[in-house]
C-alpha positions in Angstrom: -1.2 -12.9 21.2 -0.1 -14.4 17.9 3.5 -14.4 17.3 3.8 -13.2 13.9 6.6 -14.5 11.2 7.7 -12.7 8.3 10.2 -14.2 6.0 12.8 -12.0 4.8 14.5 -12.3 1.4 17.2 -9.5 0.7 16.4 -7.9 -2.3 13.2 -9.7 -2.4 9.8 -8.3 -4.2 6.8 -7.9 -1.9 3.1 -7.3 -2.1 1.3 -5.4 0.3 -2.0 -4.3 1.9 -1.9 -1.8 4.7 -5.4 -0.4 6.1 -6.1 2.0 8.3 -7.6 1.1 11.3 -11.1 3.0 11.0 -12.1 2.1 7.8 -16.2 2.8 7.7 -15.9 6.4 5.9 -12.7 7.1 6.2 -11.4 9.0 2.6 -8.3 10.0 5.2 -5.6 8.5 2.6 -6.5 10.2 -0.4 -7.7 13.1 1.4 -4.1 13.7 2.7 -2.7 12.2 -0.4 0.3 15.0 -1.0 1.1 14.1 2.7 2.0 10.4 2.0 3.3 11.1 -1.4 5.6 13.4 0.6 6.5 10.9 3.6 7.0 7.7 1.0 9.4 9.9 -0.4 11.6 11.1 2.3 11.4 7.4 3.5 12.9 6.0 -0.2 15.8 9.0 0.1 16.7 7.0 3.3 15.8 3.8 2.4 15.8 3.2 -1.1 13.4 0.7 -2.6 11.8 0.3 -5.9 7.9 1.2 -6.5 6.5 -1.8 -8.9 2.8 -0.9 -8.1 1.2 1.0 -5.7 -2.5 1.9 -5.2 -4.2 4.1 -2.3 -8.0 3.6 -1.6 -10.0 6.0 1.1 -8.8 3.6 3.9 -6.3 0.9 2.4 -3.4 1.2 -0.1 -1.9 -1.9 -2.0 1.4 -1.6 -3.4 4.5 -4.5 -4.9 7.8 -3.2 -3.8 11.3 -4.7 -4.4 13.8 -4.0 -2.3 17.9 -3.2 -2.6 20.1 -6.5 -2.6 21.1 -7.4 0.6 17.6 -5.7 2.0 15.2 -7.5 3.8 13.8 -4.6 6.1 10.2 -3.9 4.7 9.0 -3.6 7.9 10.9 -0.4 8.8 10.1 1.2 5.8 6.3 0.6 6.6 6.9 2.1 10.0 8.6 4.9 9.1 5.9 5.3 6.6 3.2 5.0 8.7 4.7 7.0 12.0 5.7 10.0 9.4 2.2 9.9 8.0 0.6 9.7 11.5 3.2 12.6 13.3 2.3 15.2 10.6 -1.3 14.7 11.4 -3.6 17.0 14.2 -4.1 14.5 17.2 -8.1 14.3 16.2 -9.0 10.3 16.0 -10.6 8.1 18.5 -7.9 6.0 20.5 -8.3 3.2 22.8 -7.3 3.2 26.6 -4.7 0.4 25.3 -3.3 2.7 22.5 -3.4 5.6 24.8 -1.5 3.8 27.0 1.1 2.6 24.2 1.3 6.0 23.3 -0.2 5.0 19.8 -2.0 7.0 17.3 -5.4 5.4 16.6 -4.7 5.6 12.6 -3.8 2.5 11.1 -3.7 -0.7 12.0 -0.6 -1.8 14.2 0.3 -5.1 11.5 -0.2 -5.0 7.6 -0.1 -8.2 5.2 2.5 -9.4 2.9 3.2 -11.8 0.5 6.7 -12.4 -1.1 6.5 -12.8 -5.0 7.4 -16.0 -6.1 7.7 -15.6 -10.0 7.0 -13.5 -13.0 3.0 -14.8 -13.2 2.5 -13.9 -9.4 4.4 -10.7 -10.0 2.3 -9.7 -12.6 -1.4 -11.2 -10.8 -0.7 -8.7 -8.0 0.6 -5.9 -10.4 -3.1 -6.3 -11.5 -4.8 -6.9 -8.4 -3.1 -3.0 -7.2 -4.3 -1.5 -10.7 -8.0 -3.2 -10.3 -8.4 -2.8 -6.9 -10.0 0.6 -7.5 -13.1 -0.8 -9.8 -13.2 -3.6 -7.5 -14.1 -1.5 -4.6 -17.2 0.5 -6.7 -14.6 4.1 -6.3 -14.4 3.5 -10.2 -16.3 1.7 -13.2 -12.6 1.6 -15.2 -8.9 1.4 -14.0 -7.8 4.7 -15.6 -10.6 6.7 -13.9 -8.8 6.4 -10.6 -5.6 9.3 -10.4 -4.1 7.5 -7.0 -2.3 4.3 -8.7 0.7 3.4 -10.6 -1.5 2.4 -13.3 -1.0 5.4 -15.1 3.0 5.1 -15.3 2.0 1.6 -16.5 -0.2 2.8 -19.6 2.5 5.4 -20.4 5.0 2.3 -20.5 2.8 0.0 -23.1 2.3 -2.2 -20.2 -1.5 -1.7 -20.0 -3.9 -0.4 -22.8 -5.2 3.2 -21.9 -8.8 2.0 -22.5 -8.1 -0.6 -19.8 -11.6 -1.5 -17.9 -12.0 -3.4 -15.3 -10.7 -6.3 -17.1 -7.7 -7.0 -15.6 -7.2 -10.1 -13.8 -8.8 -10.3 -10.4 -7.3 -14.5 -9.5 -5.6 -12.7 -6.7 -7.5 -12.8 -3.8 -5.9 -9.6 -1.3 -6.4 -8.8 2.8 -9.3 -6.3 2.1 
């Protein structure tokens, strides 16, 4: 079993790609979207951190996060995440012997990737990896067609043009 290292920086801003762990026809996260708009908000009320981007696919969800100075602790807040998530929904997926066991749920996948932004470019390649992840999945043919991204708080900013295709910068490559 790999032993996996995460580096912390307190304070530090992250980019993330969490899956769930059936993702062949799985519309589960936007689906239950209210549900983990709900639970990423009772986790921020106990553990603050700042939304930079955020999208949510069927089965993944991308998001750039920067948390409080003195914070390193990313990994909570993604467990908390998913566990609230997970609790609040009917005991209906497949699970393993070995997750039955662990007394897992079989809804995500137990690890999730991140990458600690180094600088204002990289900040703002992954800010548009999130937004065009949508278009480059074939759920949209333009970024402002899909409703479950921080794109739209971006165009209402001046940050993005409304009209915004799938033109944004796509250098990033992501854990998809």
């Amino acid at each position: 079993m790999p032993n996996y290292r995460r580096a912390f920086i307190p304070g530090g801003t992250w980019f993330f790609t969490v899956n769930l762990l059936e993702r062949n026809n799985n519309d589960l996260l936007i689906r239950e979207i209210d549900l983990l708009r709900n639970t990423v908000r009772a986790v921020r009320k106990r553990y603050p951190f700042q939304i930079d981007a955020w999208v949510v696919l069927p089965e993944h969800m991308h998001a750039v996060w920067t948390l409080p100075p003195g914070d390193a602790d990313f990994s909570k807040r993604w467990r908390l995440i998913k566990s609230g998530f997970s609790r609040a929904l009917p005991k209906t997926e497949y699970r393993s012997n070995v997750r039955k066991m662990a007394g897992e749920r079989g809804i995500w996948q137990r690890h999730f990737w991140e990458h600690s932004i180094r600088d204002e470019t990289d900040f703002e390649r992954h800010v548009d990896y999130v937004h065009i992840n949508p278009v480059k999945h074939g759920h949209v043919a333009r970024v402002v067609e899909w409703p479950y991204s921080s794109f739209h708080r971006y165009v209402e900013r001046g940050i993005y043009p409304q009209n915004c295709g799938g033109d944004l910068d796509l250098a990033v490559e992501g854990d998809d």
